[in-house]
One Martini backbone bead per residue (centre of mass of N, CA, C, O) as a GRO file, in nm:
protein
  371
    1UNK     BB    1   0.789   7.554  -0.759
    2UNK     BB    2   0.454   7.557  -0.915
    3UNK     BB    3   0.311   7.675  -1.226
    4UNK     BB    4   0.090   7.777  -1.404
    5UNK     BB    5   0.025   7.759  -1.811
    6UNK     BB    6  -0.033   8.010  -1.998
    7UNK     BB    7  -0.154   8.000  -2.340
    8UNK     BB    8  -0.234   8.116  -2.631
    9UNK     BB    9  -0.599   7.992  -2.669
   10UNK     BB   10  -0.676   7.966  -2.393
   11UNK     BB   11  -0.844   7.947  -2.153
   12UNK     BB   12  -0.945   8.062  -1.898
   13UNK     BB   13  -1.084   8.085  -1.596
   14UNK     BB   14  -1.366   8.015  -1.406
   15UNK     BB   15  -1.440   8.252  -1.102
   16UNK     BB   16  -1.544   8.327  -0.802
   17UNK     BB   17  -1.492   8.671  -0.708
   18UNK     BB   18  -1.382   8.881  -0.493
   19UNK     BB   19  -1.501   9.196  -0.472
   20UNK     BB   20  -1.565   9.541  -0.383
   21UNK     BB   21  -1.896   9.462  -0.426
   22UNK     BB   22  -1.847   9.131  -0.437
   23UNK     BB   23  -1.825   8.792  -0.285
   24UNK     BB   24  -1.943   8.643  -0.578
   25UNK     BB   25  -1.777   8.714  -0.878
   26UNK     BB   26  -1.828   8.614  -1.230
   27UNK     BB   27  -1.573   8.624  -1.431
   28UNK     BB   28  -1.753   8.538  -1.719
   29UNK     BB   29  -1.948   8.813  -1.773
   30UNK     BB   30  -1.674   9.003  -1.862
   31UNK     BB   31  -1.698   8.967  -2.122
   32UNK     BB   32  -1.672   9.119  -2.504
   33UNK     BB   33  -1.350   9.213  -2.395
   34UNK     BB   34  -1.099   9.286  -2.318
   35UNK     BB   35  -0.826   9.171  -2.065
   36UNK     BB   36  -0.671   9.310  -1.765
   37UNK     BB   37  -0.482   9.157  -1.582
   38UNK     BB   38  -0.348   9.215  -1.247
   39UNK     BB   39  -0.082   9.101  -1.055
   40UNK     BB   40   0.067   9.267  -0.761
   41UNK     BB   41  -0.066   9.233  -0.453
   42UNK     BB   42   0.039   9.442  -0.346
   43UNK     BB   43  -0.006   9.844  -0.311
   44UNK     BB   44   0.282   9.912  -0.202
   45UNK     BB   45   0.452   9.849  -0.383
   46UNK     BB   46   0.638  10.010  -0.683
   47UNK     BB   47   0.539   9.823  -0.913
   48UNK     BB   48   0.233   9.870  -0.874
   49UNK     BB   49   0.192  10.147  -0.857
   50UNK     BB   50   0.262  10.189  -1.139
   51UNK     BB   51   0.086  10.035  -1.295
   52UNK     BB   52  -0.179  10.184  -1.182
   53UNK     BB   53  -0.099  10.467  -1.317
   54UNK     BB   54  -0.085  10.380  -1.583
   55UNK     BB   55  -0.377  10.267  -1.653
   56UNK     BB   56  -0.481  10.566  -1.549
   57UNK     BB   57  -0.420  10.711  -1.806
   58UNK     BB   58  -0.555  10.490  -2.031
   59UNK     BB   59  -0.922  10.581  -2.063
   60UNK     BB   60  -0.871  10.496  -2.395
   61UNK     BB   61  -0.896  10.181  -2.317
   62UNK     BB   62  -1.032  10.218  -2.010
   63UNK     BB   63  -1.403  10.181  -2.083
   64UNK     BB   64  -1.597   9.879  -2.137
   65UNK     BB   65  -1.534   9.903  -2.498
   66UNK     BB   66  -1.252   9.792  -2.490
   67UNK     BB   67  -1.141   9.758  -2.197
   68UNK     BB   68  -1.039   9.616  -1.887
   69UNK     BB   69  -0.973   9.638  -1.517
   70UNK     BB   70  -0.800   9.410  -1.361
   71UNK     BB   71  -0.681   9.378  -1.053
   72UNK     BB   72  -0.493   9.175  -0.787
   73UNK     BB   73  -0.522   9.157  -0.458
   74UNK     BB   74  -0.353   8.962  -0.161
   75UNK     BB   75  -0.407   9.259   0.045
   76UNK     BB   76  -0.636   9.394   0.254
   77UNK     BB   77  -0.505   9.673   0.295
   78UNK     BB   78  -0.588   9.776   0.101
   79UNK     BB   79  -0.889   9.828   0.186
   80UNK     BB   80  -0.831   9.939   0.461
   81UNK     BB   81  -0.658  10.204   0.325
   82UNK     BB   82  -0.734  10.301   0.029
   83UNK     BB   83  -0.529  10.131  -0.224
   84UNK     BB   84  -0.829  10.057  -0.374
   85UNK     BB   85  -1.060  10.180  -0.640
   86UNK     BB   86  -1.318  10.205  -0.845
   87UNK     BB   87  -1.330  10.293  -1.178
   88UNK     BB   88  -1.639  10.438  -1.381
   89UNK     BB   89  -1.504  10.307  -1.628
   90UNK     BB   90  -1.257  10.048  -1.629
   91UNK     BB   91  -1.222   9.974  -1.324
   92UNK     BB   92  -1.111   9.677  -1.126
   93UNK     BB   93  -1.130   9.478  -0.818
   94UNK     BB   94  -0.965   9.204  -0.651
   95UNK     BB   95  -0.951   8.952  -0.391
   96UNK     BB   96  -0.694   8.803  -0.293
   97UNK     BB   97  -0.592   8.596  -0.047
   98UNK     BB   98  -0.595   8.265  -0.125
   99UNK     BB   99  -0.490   8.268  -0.405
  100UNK     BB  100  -0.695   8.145  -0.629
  101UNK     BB  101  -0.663   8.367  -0.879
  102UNK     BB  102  -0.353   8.320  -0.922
  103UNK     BB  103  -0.311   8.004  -0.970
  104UNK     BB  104  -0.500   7.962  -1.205
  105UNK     BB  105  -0.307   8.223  -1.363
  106UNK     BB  106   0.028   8.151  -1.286
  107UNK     BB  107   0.077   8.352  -0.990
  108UNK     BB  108   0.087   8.102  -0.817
  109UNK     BB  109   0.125   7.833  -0.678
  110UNK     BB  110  -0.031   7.523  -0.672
  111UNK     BB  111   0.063   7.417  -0.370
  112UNK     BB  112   0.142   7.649  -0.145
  113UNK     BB  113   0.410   7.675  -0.025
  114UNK     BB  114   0.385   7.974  -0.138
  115UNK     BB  115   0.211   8.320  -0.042
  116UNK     BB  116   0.295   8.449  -0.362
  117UNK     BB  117   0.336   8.706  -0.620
  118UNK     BB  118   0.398   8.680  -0.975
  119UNK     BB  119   0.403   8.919  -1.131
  120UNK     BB  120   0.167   9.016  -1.390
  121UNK     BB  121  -0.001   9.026  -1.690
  122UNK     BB  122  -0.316   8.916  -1.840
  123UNK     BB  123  -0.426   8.872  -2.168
  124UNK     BB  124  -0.793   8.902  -2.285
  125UNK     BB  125  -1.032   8.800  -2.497
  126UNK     BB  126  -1.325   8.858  -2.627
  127UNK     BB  127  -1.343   8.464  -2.489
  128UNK     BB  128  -1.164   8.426  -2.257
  129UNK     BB  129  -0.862   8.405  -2.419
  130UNK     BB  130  -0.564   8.374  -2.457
  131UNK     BB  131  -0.288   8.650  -2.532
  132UNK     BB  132  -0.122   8.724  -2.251
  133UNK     BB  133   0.203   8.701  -2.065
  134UNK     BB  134   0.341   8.970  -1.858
  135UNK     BB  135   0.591   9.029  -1.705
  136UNK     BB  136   0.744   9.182  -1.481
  137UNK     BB  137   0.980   9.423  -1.480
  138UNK     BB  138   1.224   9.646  -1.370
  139UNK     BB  139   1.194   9.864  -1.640
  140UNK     BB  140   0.900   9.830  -1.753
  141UNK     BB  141   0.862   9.733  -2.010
  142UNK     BB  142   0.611   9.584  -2.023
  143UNK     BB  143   0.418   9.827  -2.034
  144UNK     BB  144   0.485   9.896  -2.324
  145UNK     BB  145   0.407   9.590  -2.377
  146UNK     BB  146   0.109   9.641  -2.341
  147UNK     BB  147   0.019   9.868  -2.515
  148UNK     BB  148   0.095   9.765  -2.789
  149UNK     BB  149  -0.112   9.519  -2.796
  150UNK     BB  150  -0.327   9.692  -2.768
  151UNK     BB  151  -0.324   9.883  -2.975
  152UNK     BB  152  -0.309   9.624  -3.216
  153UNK     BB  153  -0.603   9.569  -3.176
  154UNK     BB  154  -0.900   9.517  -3.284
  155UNK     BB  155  -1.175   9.558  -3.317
  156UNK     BB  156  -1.462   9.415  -3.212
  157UNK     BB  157  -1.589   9.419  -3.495
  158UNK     BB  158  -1.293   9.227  -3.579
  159UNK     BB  159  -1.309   8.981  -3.360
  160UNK     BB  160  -1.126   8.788  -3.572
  161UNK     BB  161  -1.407   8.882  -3.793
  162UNK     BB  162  -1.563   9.023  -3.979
  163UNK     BB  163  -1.883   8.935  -3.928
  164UNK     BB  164  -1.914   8.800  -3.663
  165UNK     BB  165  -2.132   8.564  -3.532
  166UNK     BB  166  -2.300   8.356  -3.320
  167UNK     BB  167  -2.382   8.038  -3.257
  168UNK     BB  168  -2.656   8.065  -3.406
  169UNK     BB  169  -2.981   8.095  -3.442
  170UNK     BB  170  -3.240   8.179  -3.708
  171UNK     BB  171  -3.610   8.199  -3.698
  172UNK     BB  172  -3.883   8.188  -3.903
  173UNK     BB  173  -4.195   8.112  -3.857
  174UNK     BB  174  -4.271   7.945  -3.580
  175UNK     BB  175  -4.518   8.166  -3.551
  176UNK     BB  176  -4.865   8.276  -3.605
  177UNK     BB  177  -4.980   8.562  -3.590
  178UNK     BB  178  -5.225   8.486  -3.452
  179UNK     BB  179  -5.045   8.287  -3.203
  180UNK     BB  180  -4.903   8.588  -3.093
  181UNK     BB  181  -5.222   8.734  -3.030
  182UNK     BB  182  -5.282   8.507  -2.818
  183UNK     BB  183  -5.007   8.581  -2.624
  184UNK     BB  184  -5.067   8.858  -2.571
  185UNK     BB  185  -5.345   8.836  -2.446
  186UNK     BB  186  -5.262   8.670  -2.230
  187UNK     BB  187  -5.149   8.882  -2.087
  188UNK     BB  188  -5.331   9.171  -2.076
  189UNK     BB  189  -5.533   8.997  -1.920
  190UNK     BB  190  -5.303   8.908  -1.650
  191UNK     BB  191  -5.055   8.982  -1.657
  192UNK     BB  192  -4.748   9.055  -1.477
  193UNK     BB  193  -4.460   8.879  -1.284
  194UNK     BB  194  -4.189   8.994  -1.165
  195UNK     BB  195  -3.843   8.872  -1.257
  196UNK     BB  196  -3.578   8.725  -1.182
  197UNK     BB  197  -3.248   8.534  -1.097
  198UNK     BB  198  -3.052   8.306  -1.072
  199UNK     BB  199  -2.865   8.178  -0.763
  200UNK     BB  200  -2.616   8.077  -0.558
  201UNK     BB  201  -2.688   8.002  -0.212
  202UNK     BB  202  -2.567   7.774  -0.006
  203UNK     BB  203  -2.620   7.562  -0.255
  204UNK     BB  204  -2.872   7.750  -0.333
  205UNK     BB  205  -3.123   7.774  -0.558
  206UNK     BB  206  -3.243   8.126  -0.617
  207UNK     BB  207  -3.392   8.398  -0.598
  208UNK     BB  208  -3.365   8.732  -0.754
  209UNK     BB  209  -3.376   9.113  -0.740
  210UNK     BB  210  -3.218   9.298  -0.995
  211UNK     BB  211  -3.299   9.639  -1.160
  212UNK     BB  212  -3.005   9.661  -1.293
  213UNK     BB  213  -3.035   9.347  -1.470
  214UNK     BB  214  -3.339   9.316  -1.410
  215UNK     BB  215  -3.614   9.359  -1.633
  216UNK     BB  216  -3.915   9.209  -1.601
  217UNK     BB  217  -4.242   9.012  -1.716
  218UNK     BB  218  -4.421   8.714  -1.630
  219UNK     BB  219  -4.639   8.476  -1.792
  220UNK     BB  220  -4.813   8.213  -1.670
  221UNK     BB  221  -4.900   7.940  -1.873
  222UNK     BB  222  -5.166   7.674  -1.800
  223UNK     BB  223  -5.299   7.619  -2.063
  224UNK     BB  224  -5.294   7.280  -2.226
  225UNK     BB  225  -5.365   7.382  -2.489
  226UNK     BB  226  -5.092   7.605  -2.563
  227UNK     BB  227  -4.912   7.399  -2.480
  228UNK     BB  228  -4.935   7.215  -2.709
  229UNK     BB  229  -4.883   7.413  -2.930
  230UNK     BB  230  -4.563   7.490  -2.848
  231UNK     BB  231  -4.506   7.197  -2.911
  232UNK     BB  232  -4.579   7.139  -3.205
  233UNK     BB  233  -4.399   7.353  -3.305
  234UNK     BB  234  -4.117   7.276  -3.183
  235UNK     BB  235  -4.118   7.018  -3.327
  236UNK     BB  236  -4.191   7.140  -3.632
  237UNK     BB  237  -3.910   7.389  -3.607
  238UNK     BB  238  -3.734   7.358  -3.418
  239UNK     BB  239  -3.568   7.071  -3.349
  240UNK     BB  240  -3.442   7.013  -3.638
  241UNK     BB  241  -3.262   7.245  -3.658
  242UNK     BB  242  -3.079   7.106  -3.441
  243UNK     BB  243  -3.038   6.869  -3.510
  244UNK     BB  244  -2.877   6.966  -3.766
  245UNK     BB  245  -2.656   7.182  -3.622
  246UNK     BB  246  -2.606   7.002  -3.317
  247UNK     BB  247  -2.692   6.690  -3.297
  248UNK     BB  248  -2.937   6.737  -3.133
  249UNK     BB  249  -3.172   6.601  -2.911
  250UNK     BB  250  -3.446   6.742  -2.812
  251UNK     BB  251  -3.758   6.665  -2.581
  252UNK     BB  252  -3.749   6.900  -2.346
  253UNK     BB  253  -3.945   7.150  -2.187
  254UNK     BB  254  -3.897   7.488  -1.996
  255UNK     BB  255  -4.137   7.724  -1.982
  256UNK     BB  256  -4.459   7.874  -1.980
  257UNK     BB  257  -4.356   8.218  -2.122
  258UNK     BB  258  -4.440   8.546  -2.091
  259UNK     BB  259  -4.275   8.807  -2.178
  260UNK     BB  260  -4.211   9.179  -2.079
  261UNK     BB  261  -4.085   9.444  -2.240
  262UNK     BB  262  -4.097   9.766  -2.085
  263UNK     BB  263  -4.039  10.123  -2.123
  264UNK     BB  264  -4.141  10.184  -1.862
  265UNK     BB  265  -3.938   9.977  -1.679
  266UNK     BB  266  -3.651   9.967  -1.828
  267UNK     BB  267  -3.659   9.678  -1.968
  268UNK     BB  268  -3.394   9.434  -1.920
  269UNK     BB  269  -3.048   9.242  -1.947
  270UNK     BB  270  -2.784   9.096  -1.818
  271UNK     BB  271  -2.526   8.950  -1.803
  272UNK     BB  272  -2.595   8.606  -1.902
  273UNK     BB  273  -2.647   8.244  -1.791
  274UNK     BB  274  -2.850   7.964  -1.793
  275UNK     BB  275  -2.685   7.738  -1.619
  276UNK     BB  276  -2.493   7.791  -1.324
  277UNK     BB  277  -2.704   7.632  -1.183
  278UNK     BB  278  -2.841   7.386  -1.048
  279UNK     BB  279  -3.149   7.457  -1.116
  280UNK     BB  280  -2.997   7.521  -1.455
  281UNK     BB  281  -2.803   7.286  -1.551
  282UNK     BB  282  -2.991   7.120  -1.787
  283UNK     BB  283  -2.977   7.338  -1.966
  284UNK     BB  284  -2.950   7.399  -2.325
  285UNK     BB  285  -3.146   7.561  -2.449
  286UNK     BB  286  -3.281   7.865  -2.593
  287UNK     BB  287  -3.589   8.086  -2.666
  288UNK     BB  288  -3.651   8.369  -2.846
  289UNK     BB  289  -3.978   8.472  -2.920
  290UNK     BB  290  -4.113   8.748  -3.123
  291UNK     BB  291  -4.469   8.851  -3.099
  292UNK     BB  292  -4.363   9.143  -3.205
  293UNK     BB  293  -4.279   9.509  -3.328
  294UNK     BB  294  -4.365   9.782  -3.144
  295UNK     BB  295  -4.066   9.852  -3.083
  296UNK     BB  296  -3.743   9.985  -2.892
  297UNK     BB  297  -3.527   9.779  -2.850
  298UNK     BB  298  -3.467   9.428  -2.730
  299UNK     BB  299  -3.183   9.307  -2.812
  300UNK     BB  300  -3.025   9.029  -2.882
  301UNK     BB  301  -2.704   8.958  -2.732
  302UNK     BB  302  -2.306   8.857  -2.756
  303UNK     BB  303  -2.016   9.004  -2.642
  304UNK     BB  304  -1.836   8.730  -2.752
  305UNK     BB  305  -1.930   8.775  -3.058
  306UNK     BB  306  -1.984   9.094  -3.050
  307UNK     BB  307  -2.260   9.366  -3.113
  308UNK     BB  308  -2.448   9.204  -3.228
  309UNK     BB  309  -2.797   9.246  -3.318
  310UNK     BB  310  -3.105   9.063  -3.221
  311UNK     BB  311  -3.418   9.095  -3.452
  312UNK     BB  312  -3.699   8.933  -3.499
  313UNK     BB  313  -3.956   8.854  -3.595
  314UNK     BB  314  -4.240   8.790  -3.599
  315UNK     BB  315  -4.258   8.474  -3.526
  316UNK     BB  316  -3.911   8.475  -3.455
  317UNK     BB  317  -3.637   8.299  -3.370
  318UNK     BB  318  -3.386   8.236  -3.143
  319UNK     BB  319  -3.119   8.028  -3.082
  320UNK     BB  320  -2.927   7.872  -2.802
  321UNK     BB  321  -2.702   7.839  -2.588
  322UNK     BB  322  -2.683   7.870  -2.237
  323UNK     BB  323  -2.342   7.894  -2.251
  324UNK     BB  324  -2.409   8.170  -2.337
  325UNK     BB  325  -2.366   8.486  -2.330
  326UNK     BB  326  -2.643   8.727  -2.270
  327UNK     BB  327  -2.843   8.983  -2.388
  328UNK     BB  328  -3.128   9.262  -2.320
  329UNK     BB  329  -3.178   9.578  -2.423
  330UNK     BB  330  -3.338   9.844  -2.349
  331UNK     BB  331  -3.617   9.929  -2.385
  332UNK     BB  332  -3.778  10.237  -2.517
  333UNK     BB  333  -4.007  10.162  -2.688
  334UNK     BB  334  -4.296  10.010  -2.572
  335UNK     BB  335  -4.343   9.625  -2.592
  336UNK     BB  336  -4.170   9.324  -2.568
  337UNK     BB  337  -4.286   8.997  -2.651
  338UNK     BB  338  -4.201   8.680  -2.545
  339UNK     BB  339  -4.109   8.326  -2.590
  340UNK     BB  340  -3.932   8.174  -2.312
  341UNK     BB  341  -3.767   7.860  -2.359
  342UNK     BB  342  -3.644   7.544  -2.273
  343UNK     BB  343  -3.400   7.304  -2.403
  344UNK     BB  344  -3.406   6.924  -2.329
  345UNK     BB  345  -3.336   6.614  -2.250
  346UNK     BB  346  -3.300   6.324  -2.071
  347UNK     BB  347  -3.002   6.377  -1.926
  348UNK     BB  348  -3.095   6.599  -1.821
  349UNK     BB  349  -3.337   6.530  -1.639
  350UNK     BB  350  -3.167   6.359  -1.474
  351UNK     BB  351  -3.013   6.631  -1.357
  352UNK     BB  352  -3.273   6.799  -1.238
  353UNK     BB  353  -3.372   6.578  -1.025
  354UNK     BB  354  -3.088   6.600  -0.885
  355UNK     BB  355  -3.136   6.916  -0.830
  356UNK     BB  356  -3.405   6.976  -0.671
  357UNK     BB  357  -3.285   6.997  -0.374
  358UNK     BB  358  -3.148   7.270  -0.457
  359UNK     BB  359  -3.392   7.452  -0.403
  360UNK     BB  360  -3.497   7.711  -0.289
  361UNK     BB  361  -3.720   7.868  -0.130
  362UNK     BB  362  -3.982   7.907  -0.366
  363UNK     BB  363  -3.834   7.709  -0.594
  364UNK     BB  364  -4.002   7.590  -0.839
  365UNK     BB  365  -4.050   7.330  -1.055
  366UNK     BB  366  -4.167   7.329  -1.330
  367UNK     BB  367  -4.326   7.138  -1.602
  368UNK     BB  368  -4.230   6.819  -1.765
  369UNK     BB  369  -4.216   6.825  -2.096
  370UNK     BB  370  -4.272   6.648  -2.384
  371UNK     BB  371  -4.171   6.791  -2.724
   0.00000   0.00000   0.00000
């Protein structure tokens, strides 16, 4: 038999994976923090018992604020007899039957001539890059080796070093407080509807709406004008610093609104990366310029690069590539009003055209413009 072998410092795999309450749960959004995978095979086994038992005794380490733990059975009789559930804070299981999620993680053969599992955790640092891979022993050695690593690990915000932030722009001045007091009233004006998130279901991105994950409203600007300002703006003010810090030349510009995160509505963005979908996937660059600032809560992080949470003053952007974890946490007092396209060039346009037909229905293409 032949394994996959991960070393410390290695990105984990990216996959798609069915949890107990998801058939295709995206395992990169999980970033952020520690992550425990346990691989155990069956939850019968005498060794994922104990193992299971281990970790539930420390809920001071597994509770999502330090470290996560996720299961990973490959035999469904574990659900089928509730020898394993989730439990929220800090407890996730995954269901391997196919055994895609233990082969890549090199628990399991990778040409599959036998479908068995090689017991084992691997430790994930909050970048999803692996910290540690500890087979189980016999005499449960291992335990006590989980143990003492989670527990000499350093807080999320001094990793892998104090004051590190994740590696966006921050850019004032991007609008004019007058042409700021202009998209605020035309949202005012038009009013904004409920705003959804890509997902790929059957082959094609559609649109979803899960106000547990995503809650904002959105007005789409029309006016050639307005349209045209933010084109001018973005070309003389954005698109300059991307070129000195990242050598990319942005071309091209997707999507003119105004969203509005109104604490009526507790709303707010949960983790999410901006190209993962067909739809989706020509996206570079992200753009949230904040045109007001009397609110409370609505700052975007980055839980991959610590808890740092940016608030940008009236017309100043973050900048960010599409491919970062992000979230914006909830507002709590106030509404705020924020003008948020995405930047891309020619290759990516090019990438866009071909992935068209891939819209599931109700989802047009935005309008391609020159920025």
């Amino acid at each position: 038999m032949r394994f996959k072998r991960l070393h410390p410092g290695e990105p984990a795999p990216w996959l798609r994976v069915r949890s107990l309450t998801n058939p295709r749960y995206r395992f990169d959004t999980v970033a952020g923090r520690y992550i425990v995978l346990c691989f155990f095979g069956s939850a019968t086994h005498r060794e994922a018992k104990a193992s299971i038992a281990a970790v539930l005794r420390r809920r001071d380490l597994f509770n999502d604020e330090i470290a996560s733990f996720f299961g990973v059975s490959s035999d469904y009789s574990d659900v089928q007899e509730s020898r394993i559930a989730d439990s929220y804070p800090g407890y996730r299981y995954f269901i391997d039957t196919e055994f895609e999620m233990a082969r890549a993680f090199g628990a399991a053969d990778i040409e599959g001539t036998r479908n068995e599992v090689v017991m084992r955790w691997v430790v994930l640092d909050p970048l999803l890059r692996v910290l540690s891979v500890i087979p189980f022993s016999r005499k449960r050695s291992d335990i006590t080796e989980l143990f003492t690593l989670l527990e000499g690990l350093p807080p999320l915000d001094q990793y892998p070093l104090p004051g590190l932030h994740a590696p966006v722009l921050v850019l004032p001045n991007v609008f004019e407080p007058e042409f700021c007091q202009k998209l605020i009233g035309l949202y005012d004006t038009h009013g904004g509807e409920e705003s959804g998130f890509m997902r790929e279901v059957d082959g094609k991105t559609v649109v979803q709406l899960n106000p547990d994950h995503k809650r904002r409203k959105d007005y789409l600007i029309t006016d050639p004008e307005i349209i045209a300002a933010t084109h001018l703006r973005m070309k003389n003010r954005i698109i300059p610093e991307i070129r000195k810090a990242y050598q990319y030349e942005a071309t091209r510009m997707e999507r003119y609104i105004v969203g509005c995160y109104a604490a009526e509505d507790n709303a707010h963005f949960g983790p999410h990366r901006d190209n993962t979908t067909s739809g989706t996937a020509h996206r570079r660059f992200a753009v949230s310029i904040n045109l007001n600032a009397d609110f409370e809560g609505g700052e975007v992080s980055f839980p991959e690069f610590g808890p740092r949470r940016f608030r940008p003053p009236p017309g100043g952007a973050v900048v960010f590539s599409c491919s970062l974890l992000h979230q914006v946490s909830t507002v709590t007092s106030g509404k705020r009003y924020a003008f948020l396209p995405f930047l891309y060039d020619e290759a990516a346009a090019r990438i866009r055209e071909a992935n068209n037909d891939k819209l599931g229905e109700g989802v047009l293409p935005y309008q391609l413009k020159t920025a």
